[in-house]
Structures are given as C-alpha cells and as structure tokens.
BAFI-3210 file (N, C-alpha, C; in Angstrom, 3 decimals, decimal comma, padded with zeros to 6 digits):
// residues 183
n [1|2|3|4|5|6|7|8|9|10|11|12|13|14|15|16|17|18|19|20|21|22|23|24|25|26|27|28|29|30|31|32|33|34|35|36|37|38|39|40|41|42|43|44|45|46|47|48|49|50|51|52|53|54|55|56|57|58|59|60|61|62|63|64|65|66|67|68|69|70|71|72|73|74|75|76|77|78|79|80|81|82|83|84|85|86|87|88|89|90|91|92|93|94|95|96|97|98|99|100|101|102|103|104|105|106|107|108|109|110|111|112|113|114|115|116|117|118|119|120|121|122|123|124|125|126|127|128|129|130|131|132|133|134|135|136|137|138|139|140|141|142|143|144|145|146|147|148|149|150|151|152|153|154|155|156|157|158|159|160|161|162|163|164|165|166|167|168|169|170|171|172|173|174|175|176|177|178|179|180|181|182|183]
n.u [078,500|081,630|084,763|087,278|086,066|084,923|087,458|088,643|087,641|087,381|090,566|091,147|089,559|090,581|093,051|093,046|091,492|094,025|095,770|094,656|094,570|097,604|098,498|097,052|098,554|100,367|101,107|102,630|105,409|107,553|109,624|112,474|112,727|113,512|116,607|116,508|113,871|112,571|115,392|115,644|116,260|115,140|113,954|113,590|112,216|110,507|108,717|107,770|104,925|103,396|103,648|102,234|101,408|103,501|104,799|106,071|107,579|107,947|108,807|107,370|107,127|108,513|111,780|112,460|114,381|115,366|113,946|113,022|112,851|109,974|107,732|106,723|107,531|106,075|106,056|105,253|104,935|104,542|103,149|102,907|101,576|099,601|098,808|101,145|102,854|102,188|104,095|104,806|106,510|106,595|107,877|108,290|107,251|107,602|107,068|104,037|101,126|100,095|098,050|096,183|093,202|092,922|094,565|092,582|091,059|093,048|092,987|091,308|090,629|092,655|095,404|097,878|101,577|103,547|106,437|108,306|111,727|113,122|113,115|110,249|106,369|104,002|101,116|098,804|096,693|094,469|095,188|097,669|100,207|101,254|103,726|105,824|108,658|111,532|113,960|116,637|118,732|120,132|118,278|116,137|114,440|111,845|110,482|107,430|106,442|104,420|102,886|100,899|098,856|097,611|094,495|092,749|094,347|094,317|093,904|094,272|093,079|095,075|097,533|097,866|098,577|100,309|102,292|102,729|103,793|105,619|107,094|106,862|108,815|111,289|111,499|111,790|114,258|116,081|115,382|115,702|118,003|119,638|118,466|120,074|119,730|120,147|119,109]
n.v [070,163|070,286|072,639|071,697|069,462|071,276|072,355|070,334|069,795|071,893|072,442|070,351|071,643|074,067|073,618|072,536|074,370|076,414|074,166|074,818|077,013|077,269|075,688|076,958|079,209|077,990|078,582|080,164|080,580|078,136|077,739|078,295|081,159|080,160|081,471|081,434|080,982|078,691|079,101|081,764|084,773|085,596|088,167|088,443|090,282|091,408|089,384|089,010|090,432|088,402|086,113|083,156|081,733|078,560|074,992|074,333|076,032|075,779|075,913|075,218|073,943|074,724|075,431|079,132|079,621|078,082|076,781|074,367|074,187|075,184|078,144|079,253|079,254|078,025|079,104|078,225|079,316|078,126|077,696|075,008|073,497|075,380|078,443|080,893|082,727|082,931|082,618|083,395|083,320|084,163|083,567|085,793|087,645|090,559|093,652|093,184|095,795|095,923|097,088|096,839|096,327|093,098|092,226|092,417|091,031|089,268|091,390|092,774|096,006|097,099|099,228|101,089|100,420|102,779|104,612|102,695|100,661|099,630|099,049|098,606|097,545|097,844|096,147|097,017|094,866|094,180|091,745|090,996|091,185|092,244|092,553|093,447|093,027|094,322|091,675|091,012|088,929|085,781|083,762|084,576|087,380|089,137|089,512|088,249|088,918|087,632|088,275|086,698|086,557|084,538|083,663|083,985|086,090|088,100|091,737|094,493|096,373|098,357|098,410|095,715|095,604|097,307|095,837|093,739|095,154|096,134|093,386|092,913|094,825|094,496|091,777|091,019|092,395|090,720|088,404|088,823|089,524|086,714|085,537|086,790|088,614|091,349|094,228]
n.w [158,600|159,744|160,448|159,384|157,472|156,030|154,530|154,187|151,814|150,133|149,781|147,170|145,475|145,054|144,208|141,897|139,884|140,359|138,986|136,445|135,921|135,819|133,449|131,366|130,979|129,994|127,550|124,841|122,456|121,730|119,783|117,678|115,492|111,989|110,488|107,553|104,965|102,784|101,180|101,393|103,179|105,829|107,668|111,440|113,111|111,079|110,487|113,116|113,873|112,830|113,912|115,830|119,253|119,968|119,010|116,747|113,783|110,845|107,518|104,293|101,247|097,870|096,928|096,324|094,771|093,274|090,737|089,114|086,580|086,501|086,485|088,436|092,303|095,487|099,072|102,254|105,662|108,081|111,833|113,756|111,773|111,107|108,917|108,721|106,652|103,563|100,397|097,007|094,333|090,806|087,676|085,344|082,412|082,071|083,809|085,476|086,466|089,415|090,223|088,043|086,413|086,224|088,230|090,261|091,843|093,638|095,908|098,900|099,584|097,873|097,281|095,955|096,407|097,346|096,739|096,177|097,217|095,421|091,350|090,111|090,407|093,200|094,996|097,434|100,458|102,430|103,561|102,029|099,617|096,216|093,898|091,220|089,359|087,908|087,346|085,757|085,646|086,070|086,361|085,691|084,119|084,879|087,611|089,828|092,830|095,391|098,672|101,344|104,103|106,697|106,844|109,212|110,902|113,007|114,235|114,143|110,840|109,793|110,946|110,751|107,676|107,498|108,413|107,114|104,256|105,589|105,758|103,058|101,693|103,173|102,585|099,841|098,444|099,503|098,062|095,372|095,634|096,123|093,676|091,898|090,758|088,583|088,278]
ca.u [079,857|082,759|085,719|088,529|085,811|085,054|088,673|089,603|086,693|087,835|091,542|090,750|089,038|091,456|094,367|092,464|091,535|095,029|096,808|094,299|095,117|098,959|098,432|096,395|099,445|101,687|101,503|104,008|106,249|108,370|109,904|113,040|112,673|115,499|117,488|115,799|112,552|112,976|116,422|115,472|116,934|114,273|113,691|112,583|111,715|109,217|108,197|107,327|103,962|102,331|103,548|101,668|102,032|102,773|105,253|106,919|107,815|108,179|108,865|106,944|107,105|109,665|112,848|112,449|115,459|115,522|112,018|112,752|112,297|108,401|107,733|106,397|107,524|105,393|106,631|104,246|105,652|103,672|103,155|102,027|100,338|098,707|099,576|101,305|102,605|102,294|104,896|104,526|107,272|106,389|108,951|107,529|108,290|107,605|106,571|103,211|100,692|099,092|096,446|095,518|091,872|093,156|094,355|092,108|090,622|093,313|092,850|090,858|090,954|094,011|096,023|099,344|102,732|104,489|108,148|109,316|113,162|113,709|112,370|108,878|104,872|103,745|099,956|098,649|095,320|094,310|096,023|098,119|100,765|101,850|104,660|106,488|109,911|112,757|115,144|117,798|119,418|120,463|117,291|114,473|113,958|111,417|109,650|106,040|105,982|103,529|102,956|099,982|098,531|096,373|093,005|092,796|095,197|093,019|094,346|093,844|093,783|095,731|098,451|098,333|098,474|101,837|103,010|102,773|103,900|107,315|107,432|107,405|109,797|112,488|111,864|111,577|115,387|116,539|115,162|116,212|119,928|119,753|118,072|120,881|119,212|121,155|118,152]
ca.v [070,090|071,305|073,481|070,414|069,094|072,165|072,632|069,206|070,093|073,259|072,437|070,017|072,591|075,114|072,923|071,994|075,929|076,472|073,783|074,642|078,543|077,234|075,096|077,486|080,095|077,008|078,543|080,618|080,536|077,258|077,446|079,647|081,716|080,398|082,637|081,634|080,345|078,209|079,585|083,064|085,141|086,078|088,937|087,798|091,331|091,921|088,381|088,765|090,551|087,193|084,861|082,801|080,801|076,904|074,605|074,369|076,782|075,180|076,590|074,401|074,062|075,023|076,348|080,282|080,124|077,066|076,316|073,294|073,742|075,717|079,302|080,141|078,249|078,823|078,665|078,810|080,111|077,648|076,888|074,204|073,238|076,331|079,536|082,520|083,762|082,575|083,084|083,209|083,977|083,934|083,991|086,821|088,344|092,053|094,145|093,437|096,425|094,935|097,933|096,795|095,466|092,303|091,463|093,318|089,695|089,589|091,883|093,707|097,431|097,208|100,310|100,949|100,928|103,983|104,839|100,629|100,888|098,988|099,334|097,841|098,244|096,699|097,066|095,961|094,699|093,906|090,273|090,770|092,304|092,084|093,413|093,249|093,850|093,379|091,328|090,969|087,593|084,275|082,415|084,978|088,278|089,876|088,458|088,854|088,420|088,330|087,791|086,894|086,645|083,602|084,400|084,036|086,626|089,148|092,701|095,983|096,001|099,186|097,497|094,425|096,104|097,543|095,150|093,295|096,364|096,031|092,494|092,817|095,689|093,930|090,244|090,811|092,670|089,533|087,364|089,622|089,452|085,313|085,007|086,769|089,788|092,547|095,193]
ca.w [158,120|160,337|159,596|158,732|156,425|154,535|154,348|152,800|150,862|149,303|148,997|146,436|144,171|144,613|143,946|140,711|139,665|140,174|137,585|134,883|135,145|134,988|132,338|130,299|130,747|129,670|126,038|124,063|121,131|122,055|118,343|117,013|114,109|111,088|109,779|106,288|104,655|101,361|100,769|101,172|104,161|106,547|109,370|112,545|113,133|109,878|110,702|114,341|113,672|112,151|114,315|117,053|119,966|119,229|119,447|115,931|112,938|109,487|105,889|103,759|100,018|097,164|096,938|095,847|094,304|092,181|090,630|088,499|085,415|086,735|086,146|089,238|093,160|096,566|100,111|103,272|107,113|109,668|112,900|114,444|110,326|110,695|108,090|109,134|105,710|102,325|099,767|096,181|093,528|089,624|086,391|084,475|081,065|081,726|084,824|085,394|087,615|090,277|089,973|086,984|086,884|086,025|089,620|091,500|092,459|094,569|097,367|099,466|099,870|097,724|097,350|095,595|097,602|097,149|096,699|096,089|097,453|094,037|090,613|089,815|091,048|094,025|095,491|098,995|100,397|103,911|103,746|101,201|099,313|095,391|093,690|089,781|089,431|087,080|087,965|084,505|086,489|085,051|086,121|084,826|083,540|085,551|088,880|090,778|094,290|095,770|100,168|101,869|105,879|107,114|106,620|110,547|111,305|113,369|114,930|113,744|109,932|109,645|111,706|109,827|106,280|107,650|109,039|105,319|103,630|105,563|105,671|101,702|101,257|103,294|101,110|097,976|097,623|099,986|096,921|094,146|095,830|095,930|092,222|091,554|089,983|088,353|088,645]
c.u [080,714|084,018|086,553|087,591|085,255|086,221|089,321|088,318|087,185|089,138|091,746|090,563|090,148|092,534|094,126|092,004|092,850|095,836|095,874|094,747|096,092|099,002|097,594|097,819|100,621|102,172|102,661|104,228|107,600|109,555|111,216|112,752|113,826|115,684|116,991|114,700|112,703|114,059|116,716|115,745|115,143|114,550|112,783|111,741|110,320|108,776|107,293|105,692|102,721|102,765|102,907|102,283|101,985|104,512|106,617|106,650|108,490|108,176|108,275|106,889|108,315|110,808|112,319|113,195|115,757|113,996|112,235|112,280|110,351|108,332|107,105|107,265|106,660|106,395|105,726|105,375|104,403|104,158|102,071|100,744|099,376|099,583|099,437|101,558|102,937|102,661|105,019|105,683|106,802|107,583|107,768|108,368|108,227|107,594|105,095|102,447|099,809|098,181|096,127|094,210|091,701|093,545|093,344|090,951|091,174|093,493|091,473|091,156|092,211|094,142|097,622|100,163|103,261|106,295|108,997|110,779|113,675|113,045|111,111|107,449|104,797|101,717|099,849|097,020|095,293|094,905|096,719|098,932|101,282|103,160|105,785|107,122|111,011|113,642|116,600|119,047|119,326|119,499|115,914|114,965|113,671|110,503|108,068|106,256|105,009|103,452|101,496|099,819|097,206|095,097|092,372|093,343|094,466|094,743|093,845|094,301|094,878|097,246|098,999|098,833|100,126|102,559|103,431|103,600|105,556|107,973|107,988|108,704|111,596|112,322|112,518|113,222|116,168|116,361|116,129|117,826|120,081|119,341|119,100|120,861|119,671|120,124|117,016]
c.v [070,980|071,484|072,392|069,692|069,820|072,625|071,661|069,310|071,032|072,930|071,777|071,080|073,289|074,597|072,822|073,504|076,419|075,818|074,005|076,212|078,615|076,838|075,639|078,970|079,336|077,634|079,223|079,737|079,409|076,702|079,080|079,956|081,131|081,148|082,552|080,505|079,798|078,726|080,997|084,022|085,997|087,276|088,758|089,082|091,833|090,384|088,311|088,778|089,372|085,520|084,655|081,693|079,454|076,366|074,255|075,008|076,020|076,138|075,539|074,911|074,071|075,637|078,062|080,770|079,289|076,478|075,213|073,155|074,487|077,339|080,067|078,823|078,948|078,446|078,930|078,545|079,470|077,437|076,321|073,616|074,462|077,697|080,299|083,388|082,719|083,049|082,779|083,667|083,371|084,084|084,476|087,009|089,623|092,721|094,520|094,300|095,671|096,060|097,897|096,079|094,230|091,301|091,915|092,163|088,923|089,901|092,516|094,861|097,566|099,085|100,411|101,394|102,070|103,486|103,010|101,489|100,097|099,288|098,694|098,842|097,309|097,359|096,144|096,515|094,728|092,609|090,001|091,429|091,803|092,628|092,597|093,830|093,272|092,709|091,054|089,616|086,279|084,011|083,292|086,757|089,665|089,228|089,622|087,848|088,693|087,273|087,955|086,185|085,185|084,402|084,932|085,381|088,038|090,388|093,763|095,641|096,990|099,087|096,655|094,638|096,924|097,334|094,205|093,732|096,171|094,429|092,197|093,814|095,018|092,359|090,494|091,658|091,794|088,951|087,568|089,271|088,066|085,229|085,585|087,999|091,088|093,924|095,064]
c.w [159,007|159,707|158,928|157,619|155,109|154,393|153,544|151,446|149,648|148,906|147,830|145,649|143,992|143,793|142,140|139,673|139,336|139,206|136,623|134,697|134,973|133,917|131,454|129,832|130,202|128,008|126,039|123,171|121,790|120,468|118,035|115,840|113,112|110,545|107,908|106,272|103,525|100,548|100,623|102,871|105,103|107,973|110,472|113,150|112,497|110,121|111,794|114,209|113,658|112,984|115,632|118,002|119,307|119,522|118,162|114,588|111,785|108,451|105,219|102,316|099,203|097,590|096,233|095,060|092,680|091,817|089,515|087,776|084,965|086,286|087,683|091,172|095,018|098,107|101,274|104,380|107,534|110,845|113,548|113,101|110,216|109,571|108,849|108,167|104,566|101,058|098,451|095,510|091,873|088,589|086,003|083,010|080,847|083,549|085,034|086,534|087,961|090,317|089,251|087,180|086,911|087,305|090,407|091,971|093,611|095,904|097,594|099,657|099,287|097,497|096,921|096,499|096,550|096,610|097,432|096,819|096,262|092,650|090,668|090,551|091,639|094,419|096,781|098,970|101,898|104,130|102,673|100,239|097,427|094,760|092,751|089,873|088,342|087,506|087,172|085,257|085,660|085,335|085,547|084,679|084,732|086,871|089,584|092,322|095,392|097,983|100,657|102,941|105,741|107,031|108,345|111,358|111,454|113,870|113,883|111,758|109,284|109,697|110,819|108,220|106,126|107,850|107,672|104,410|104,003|105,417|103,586|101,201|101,925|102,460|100,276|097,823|098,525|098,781|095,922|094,344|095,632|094,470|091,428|090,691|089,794|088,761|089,678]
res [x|x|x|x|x|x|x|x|x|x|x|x|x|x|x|x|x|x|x|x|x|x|x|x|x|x|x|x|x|x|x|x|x|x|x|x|x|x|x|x|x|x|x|x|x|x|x|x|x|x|x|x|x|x|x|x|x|x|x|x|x|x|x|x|x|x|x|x|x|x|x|x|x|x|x|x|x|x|x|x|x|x|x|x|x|x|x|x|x|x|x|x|x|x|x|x|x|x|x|x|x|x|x|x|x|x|x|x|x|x|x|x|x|x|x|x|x|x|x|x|x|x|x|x|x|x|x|x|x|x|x|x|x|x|x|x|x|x|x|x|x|x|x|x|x|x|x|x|x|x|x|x|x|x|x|x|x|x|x|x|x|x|x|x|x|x|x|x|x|x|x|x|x|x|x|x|x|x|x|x|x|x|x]
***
C-alpha cells in the first residue's frame, strides 16, 4: 500500500470519527423555560437544577388553580415525555405534619424544613419535598403540597435535596398568591 492509498484510506475514517463526535455534542436544552406551569408562576432559576437536555418542555396535567370540582389536582414538568418535577396540590381541612408517621412512606431520609417563610410544616426527603399550610382563600381552607424529582435524577444528593428545598419555598407562596390565599 502506498502513501495516496493509505491516505484515501484514512480520510474516510476520520471524516466519519469526526461527524459522530459533532453529532454527539449536537445535544442541549433546545426548549425555553415558560414563565408558568399549570397556571402557577414558575422560576427558571429554582427550576434549572432538574432540568435536562432535549428538545421540548411541557407542563402536563391539571390546572393548580382550578381543580374541578376534585380535592386534590397534579401537574408534571417534562422533557422530551420524560419527568423532571412532579407537582401535587391537595384541598385539606387542617394542617397536616408531614413528620408524622403517617407519611413517612413518602420519603427517604426525610427531615423537617425549618423556618417555612409562611405558616405551616413542610418535611423533605432525597426526591422530595412536602409541605401543609393554611391558606383561608375562596377555593379551600388549608392546602398540602407536595414536589417531587424523577426517580432518575442523579447528582449529589445533598445538592439535590437543596435544590428541592428551594424549589419548594419559592412555589408554594407563588400558589398560595394565585389560590388566592389570605394566610
């Protein structure tokens, strides 16, 4: 074999090496964040954490605001059909503790949040955050909300557990302000 034919030899491969390591860097986040999720005002900020590359960002499910007549309505944060966060709101009739033994089915490693910025009890897990609050508002009483992480959703869980932690503390008085909630 001489040089010009291990040369058309090789450029071939390379050429071919070359578009799969572009086309493996082709990913990213090709999707904007909206400004809300089932009628509920979202931060792309306390959001960022949980989101992945892909090509489109959906809210899927209920309204949060208007539950039809239900007592409780859900909302999931995908992309690409996969979960990034899953959003739960309940009508309640009291303030129930999520450290009670009663949820503790729940979470993992839960642990109560501290100093709420609103009234109520909230607790957090490693994928997951709860949290009972009054709300004294035309459509209910008192509300449970509760937020939880794809089961998928790897990184540090220290990280992730805080990243939860703020993602719930900025929601839930977004909600409270739309449901219309005096407390």
């Amino acid at each position: 074999m001489n040089k010009g034919d291990l040369r058309r030899a090789v450029a071939p491969a390379l050429m071919s090496c070359l578009a799969l390591t572009l086309s493996a860097c082709g990913g990213g986040r090709e999707y904007t964040v909206p400004k809300e999720a089932c009628e509920v005002p979202l931060s792309e900020e306390r959001l960022e954490p949980f989101l992945v590359d892909g090509e489109s960002l959906k809210a899927v499910g209920d309204s949060l605001i208007d539950f039809e007549g239900r007592s409780y309505a859900t909302c999931e944060i995908t992309v690409d059909d996969r979960l990034v966060i899953s959003l739960q709101v309940d009508k309640v009739d009291k303030v129930y503790d999520p450290m009670d033994n009663s949820e503790s089915f729940r979470f993992e490693n839960r642990a109560r949040m501290e100093n709420l910025p609103f009234g109520g009890l909230g607790a957090l897990g490693d994928r997951n955050s709860m949290v009972s609050t009054a709300c004294s508002g035309p459509k209910t009483d008192h509300l449970i909300i509760y937020v939880s992480t794809s089961l998928k959703a790897g990184g540090d869980v220290g990280e992730r557990r805080k990243n939860i932690e703020a993602f719930t503390l900025d929601f839930a008085p977004k909600l409270k302000k739309k449901l219309g909630c005096s407390t």
